[in-house]
C-alpha distance (Angstrom), angle and dihedral (degrees) to the residues before:
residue distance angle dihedral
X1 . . .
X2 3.78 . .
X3 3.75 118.6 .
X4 3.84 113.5 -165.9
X5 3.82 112.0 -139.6
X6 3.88 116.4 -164.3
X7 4.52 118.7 -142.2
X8 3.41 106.3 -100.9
X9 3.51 116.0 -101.6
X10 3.45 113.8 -106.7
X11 3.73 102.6 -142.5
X12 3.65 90.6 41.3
X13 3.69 100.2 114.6
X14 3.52 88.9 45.1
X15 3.54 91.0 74.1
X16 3.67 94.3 47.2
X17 3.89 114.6 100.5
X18 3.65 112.3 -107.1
X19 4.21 119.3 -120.7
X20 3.81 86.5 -91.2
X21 3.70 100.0 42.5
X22 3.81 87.5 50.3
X23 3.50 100.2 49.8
X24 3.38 83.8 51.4
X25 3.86 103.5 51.8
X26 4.01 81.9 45.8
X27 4.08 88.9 56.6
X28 3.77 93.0 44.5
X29 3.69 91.4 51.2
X30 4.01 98.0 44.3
X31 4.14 78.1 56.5
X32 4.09 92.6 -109.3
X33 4.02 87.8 129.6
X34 3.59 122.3 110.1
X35 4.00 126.9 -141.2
X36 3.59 110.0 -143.2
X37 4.07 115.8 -151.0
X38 3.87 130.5 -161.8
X39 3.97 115.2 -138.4
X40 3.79 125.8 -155.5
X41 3.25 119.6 -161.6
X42 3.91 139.3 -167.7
X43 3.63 130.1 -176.0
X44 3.45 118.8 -138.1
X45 3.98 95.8 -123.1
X46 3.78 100.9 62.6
X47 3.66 137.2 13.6
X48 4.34 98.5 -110.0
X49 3.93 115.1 124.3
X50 3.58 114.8 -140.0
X51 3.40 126.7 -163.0
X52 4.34 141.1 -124.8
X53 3.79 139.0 169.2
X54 3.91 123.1 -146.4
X55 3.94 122.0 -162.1
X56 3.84 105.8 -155.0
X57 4.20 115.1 -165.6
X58 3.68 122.9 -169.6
X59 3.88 107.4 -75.2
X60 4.12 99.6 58.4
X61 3.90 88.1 -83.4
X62 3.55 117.9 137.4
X63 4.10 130.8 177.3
X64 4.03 105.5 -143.6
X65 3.88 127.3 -165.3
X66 3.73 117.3 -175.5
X67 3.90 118.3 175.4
X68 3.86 112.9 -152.6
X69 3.73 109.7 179.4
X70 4.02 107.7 -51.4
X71 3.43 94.7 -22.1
X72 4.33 118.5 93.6
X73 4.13 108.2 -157.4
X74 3.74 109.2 -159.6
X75 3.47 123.5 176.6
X76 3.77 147.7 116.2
X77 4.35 137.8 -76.4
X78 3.33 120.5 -154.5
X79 3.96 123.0 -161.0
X80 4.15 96.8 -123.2
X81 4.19 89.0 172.2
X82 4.44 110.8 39.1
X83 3.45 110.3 -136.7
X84 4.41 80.8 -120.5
X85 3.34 123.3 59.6
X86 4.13 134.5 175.1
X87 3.88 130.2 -162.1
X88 3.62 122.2 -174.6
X89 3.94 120.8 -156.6
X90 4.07 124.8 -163.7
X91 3.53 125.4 174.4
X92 3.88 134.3 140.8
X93 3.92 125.3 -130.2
X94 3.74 146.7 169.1
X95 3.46 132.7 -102.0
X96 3.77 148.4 130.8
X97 4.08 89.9 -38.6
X98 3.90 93.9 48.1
X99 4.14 106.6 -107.2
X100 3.73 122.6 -8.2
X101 3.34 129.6 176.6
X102 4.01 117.4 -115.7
X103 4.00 136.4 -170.9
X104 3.44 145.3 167.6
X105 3.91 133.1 -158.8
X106 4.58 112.0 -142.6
X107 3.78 113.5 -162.6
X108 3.36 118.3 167.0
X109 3.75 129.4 174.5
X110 4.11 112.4 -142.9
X111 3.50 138.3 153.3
X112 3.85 124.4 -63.7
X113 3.18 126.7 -115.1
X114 4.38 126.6 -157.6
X115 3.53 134.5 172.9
X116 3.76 119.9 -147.1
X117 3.75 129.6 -161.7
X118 3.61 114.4 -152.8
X119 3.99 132.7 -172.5
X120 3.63 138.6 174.2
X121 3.56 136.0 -140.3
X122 3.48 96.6 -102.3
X123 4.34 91.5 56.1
X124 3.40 99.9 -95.1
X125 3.71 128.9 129.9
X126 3.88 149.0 -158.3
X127 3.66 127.2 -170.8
X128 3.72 123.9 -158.0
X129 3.65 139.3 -172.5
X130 4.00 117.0 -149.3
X131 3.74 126.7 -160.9
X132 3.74 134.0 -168.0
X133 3.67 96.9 19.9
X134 4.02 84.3 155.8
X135 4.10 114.8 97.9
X136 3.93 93.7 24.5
X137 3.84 103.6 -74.3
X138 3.52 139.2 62.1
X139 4.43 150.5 159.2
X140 3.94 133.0 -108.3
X141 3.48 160.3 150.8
X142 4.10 128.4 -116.7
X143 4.03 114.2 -176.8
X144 3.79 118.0 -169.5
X145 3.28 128.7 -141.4
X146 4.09 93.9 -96.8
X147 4.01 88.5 55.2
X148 3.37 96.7 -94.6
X149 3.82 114.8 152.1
X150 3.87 124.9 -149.4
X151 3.78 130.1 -162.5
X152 4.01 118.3 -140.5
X153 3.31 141.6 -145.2
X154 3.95 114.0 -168.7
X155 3.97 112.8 -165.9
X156 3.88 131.1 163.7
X157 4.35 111.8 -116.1
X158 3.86 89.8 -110.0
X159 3.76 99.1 49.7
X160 3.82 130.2 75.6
């Protein structure tokens, strides 16, 4: 028997993913990545954008920073609606065949929604609700604790 053996490729283990790069690829695919997201803000008394960063980790966590002026809010979101939801139905009935049983399974996919609670190192706070965190980019509303209401734009580090 005759087994055919090929030269070894000399850039072969140049393709190969280093230690690092495979640990890596092994952490993104065990869902241990994290999606960054850029926020834009606006307050509702003057046209200046100001800008935040959210760090979301598997589980609908997120850590938020959003600099307004001098002051630095940090704090966390928390997905309060998943993006995937399931409802199961049961019931019996009759028909033709007498009574049956019957059921149904609902899942819908829809946007997520989070609420963050923010403070700053001088006490103050700022509370936000996010919406359509699903597909990298999504809307809200942050109020500080003077009344003060702040559009937002949500949108994933890669995307414009």
């Amino acid at each position: 028997m005759h087994v055919r053996t090929s030269p070894r490729h000399p850039r072969a283990d140049a393709r190969a993913p280093t230690g690092a790069a495979a640990a890596l690829l092994v952490a993104c695919l065990l869902g241990a990545c994290s999606t960054t997201y850029d926020l834009t803000l606006m307050p509702s008394n003057h046209g200046t954008l100001l800008h935040g960063t959210a760090v979301e980790t598997p589980g609908g966590q997120a850590s938020i920073s959003i600099e307004v002026g001098d002051r630095l809010y940090t704090g966390n979101w928390v997905k309060v609606t998943p993006e995937h939801t399931t409802t199961y139905v049961g019931a019996s009935s009759w028909g033709w065949a007498g009574w049956g049983p019957f059921g149904g399974v609902d899942r819908s996919t829809g946007d997520a929604v989070a609420k963050a609670l923010l403070q700053a190192a001088d006490g103050t706070g700022m509370r936000c609700d996010l919406f359509g965190l699903t597909g990298g980019q999504g809307t809200g509303k942050c109020t500080d604790d003077k009344g003060l209401v702040y559009d937002v734009q949500i949108r994933t580090r890669n995307s414009k």
